[in-house]
C-alpha positions in Angstrom: -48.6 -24.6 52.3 -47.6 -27.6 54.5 -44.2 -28.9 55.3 -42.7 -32.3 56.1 -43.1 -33.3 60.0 -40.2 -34.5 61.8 -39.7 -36.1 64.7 -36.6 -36.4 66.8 -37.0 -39.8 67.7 -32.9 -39.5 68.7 -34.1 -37.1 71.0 -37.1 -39.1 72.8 -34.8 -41.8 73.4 -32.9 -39.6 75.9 -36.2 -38.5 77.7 -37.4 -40.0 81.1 -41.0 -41.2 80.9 -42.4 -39.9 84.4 -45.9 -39.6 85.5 -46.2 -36.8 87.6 -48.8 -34.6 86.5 -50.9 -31.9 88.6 -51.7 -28.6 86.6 -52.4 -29.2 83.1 -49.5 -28.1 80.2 -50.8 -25.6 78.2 -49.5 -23.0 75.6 -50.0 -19.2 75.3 -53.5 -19.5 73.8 -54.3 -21.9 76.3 -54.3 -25.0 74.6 -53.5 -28.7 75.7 -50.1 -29.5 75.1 -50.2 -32.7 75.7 -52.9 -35.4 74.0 -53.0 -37.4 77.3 -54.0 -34.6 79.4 -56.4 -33.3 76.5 -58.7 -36.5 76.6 -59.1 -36.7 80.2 -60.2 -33.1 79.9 -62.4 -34.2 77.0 -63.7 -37.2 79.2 -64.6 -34.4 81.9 -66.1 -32.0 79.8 -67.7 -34.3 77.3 -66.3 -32.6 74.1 -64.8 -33.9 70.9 -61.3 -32.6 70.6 -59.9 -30.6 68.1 -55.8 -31.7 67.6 -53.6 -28.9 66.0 -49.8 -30.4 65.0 -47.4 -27.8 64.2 -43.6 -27.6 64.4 -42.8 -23.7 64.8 -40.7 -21.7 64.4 -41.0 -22.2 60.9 -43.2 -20.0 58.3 -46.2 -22.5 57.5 -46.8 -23.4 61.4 -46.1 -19.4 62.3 -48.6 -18.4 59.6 -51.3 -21.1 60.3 -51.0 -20.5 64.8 -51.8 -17.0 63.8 -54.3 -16.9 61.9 -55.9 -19.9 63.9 -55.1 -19.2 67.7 -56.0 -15.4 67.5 -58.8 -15.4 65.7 -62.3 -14.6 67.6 -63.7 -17.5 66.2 -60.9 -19.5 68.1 -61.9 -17.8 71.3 -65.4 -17.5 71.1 -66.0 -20.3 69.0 -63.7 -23.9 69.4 -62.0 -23.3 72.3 -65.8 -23.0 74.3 -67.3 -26.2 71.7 -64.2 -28.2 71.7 -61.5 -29.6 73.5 -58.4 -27.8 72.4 -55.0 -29.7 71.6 -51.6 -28.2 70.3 -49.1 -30.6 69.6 -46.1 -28.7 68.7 -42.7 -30.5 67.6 -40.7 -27.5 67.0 -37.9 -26.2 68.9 -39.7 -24.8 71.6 -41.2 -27.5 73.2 -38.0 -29.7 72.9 -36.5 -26.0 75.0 -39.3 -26.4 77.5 -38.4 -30.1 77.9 -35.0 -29.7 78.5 -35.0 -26.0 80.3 -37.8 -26.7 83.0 -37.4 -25.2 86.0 -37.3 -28.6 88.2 -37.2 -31.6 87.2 -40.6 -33.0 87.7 -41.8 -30.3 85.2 -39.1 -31.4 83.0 -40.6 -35.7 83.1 -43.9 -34.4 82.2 -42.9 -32.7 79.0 -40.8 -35.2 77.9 -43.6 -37.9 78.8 -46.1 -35.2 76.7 -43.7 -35.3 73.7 -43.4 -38.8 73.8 -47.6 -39.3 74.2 -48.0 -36.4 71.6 -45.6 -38.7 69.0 -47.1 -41.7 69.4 -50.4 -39.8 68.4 -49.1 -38.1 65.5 -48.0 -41.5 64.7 -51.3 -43.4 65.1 -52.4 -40.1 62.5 -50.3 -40.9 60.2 -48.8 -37.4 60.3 -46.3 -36.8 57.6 -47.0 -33.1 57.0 -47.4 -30.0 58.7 -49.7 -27.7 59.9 -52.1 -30.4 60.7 -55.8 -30.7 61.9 -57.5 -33.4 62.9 -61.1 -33.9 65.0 -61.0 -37.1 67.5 -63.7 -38.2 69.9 -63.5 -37.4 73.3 -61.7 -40.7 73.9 -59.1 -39.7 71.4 -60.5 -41.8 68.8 -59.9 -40.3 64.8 -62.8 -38.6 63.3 -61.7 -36.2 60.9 -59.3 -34.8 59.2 -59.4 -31.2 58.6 -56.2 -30.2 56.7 -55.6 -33.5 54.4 -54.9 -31.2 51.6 -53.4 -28.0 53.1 -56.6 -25.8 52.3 -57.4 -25.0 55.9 -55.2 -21.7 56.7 -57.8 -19.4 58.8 -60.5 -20.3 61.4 -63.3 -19.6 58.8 -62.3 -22.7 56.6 -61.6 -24.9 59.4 -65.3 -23.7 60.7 -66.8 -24.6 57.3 -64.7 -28.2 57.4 -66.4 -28.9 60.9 -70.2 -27.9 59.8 -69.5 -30.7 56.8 -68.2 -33.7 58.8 -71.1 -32.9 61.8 -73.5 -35.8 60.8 -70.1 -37.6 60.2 -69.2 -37.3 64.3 -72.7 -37.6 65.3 -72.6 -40.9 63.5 -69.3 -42.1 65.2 -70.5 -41.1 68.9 -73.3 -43.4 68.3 -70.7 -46.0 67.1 -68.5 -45.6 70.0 -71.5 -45.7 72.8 -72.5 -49.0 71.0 -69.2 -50.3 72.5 -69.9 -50.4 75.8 -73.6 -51.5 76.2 -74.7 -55.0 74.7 -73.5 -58.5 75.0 -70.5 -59.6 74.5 -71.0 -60.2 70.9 -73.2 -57.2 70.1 -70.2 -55.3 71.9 -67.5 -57.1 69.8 -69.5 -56.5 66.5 -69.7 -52.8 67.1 -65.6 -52.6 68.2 -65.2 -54.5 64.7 -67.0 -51.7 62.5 -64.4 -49.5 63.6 -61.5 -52.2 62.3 -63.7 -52.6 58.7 -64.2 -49.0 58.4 -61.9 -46.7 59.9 -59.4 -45.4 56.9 -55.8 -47.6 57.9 -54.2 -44.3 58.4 -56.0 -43.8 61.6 -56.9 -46.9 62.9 -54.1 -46.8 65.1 -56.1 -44.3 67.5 -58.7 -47.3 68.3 -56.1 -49.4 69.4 -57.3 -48.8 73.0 -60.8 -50.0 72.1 -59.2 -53.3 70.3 -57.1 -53.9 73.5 -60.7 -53.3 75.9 -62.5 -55.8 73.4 -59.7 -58.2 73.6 -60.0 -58.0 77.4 -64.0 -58.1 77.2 -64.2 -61.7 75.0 -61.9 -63.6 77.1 -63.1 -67.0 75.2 -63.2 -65.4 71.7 -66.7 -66.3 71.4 -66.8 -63.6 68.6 -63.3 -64.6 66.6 -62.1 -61.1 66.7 -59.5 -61.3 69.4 -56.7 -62.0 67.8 -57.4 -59.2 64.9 -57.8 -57.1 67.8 -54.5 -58.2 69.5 -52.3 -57.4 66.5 -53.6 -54.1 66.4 -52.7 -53.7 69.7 -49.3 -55.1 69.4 -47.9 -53.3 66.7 -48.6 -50.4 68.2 -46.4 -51.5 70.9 -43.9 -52.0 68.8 -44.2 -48.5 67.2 -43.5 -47.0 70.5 -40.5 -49.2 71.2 -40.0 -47.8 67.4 -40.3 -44.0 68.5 -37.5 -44.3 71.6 -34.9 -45.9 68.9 -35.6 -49.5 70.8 -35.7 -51.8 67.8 -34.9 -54.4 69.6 -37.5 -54.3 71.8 -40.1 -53.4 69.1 -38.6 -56.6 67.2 -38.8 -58.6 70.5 -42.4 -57.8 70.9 -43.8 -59.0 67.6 -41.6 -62.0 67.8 -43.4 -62.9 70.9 -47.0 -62.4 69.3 -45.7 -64.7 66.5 -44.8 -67.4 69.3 -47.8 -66.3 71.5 -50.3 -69.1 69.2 -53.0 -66.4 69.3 -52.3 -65.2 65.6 -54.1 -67.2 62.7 -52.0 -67.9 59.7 -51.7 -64.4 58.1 -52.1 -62.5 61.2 -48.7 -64.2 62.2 -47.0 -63.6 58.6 -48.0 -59.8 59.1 -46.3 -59.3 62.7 -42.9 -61.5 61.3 -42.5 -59.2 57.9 -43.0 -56.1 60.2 -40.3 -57.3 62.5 -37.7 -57.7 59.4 -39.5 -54.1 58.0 -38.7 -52.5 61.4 -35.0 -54.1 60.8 -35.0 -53.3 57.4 -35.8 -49.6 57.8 -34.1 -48.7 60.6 -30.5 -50.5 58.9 -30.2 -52.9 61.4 -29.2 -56.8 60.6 -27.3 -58.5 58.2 -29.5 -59.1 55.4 -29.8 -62.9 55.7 -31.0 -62.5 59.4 -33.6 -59.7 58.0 -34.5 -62.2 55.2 -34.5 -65.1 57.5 -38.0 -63.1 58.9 -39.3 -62.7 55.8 -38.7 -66.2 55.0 -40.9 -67.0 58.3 -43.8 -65.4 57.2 -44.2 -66.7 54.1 -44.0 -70.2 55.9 -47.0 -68.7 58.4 -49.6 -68.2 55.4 -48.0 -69.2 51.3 -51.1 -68.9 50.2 -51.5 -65.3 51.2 -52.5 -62.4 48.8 -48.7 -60.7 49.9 -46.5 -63.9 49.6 -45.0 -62.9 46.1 -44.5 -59.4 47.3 -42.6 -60.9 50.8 -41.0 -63.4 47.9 -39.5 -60.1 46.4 -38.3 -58.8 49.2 -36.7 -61.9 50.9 -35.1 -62.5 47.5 -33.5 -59.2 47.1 -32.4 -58.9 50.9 -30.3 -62.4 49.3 -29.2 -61.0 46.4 -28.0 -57.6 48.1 -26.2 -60.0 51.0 -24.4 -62.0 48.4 -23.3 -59.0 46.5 -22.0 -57.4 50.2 -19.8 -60.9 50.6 -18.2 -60.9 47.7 -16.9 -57.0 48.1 -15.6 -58.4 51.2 -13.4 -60.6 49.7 -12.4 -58.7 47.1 
């Protein structure tokens, strides 16, 4: 069984984002609790890391860290072959946040439950217990509980053995990154953009951001693809602290940058009246006024009668809100 993840983002708002980190956070079972510390360790160590998302106390997570965390295949088995992460949103953390005893300890969980959001995020983690594998530069592989059949260490062993040639294949991918031309580089960062499931592509945005920064002249015509990527995800984290403004901000500059083609500049406008939209914020002419923009960007896009739709409603339900008022 699996449950529905959430996360405070009321309470990340309120959290100081300090860098200050010496020994490593770790749970009882000795387990990264934070993703950021994780893949450095993984960068050390050379190991493919194996991400665990609860939100305990709560029966599913309690049932799952049990019967995972204790077994002797943890011990003997993934915590020696893999980098071990535990992401936990539950009470507990949130207690270790707030009750630290100074305050430096105190910055670095709250900057590892903001890290370990964003990631979740970037997963596209709606439910919970979780399982995902991810290179050792945090990049998505696998993952390993889509369908809430992994509850003991034997299943989650079998799951590993399928998706092996699977990894191998994406370690190859990822080296291919960094040796090459420009071009032959840029090529094998695209892949990733073509073939990574949208759910995850989010974790490769610091490969899109490095390829953006290799192809300065955009000899390969992937940089601006590449720098939406990157700054949506900025906006997500703006998002995750309750700064909508910020995140709106953001893609309002990328829109204005004039690095965006046509429908890469639609996509970062609808997404700043979507982040108004779904967060209650704006009148609903000002939130259709962006929707409005990016049909101007690209009307010849596949999504322009869907952005039609919605621009058109966001009208109707403003007009309907004016007339109660004067009533």
């Amino acid at each position: 069984m699996r449950k529905t993840l959430f996360i405070a983002t009321t309470f990340l708002a309120s959290l100081l984002m300090v860098s200050c980190g010496t020994k490593p956070l770790t749970d009882a079972h000795g387990c990264f609790e934070s993703i950021e510390e994780a893949v450095e360790a993984a960068g050390k160590s050379n190991k493919d890391i194996l991400v665990f998302i609860t939100q305990g106390p709560d029966e599913y997570s309690d049932a799952f860290s049990n019967a995972i965390f204790t077994s002797e295949l943890f011990k003997d088995g993934f915590s020696k072959n893999y980098t071990i992460a535990h992401l936990d949103f539950g009470d507990a953390f949130a207690e270790k946040t707030l009750n630290a005893p100074s305050e430096k300890l105190s910055q670095r969980y709250s900057e590892a439950l903001f890290a370990n959001s964003i990631m979740a995020t970037c997963l596209s983690t709606s439910s919970i217990p979780a399982v995902y594998l991810l290179s050792k530069e945090g990049y998505y592989i696998a993952d390993l509980n889509y369908s809430g059949d992994t509850t003991n260490s034997q299943e989650l062993e079998t799951k590993l053995a399928a998706i092996k040639e699977k990894a191998a294949s994406i370690h190859s991918r990822i080296e291919a990154t960094k040796t090459g031309t420009i071009i032959e580089r840029m090529n094998a960062i695209k892949w990733f953009q073509d073939n990574i499931d949208a759910d995850y592509l989010y974790t490769y945005v610091p490969l899109f951001y490095e390829g953006s920064e290799l192809d300065k002249n955009d000899e390969s015509g992937y940089v601006s693809q590449f720098y939406v990527k990157y700054v949506l995800l900025d906006a997500i984290k703006f998002a995750q602290i309750n700064d909508i403004a910020s995140a709106v901000a953001t893609l309002e500059a990328a829109a204005k940058s004039g690095k965006l083609k046509s429908h890469e500049k639609q996509e970062v406008l609808y997404q700043a009246g979507a982040f108004l939209l779904q967060n209650g914020l704006g009148e609903y002419e000002t939130i259709a006024n962006y929707f409005d923009a990016a049909i101007v960007a690209d009307p010849e896009s596949e999504v322009v009668s869907q952005l039609i739709y919605v621009r058109d409603y966001l009208r109707l339900m403003n007009s309907d809100s004016q007339e109660q008022v004067l009533e």
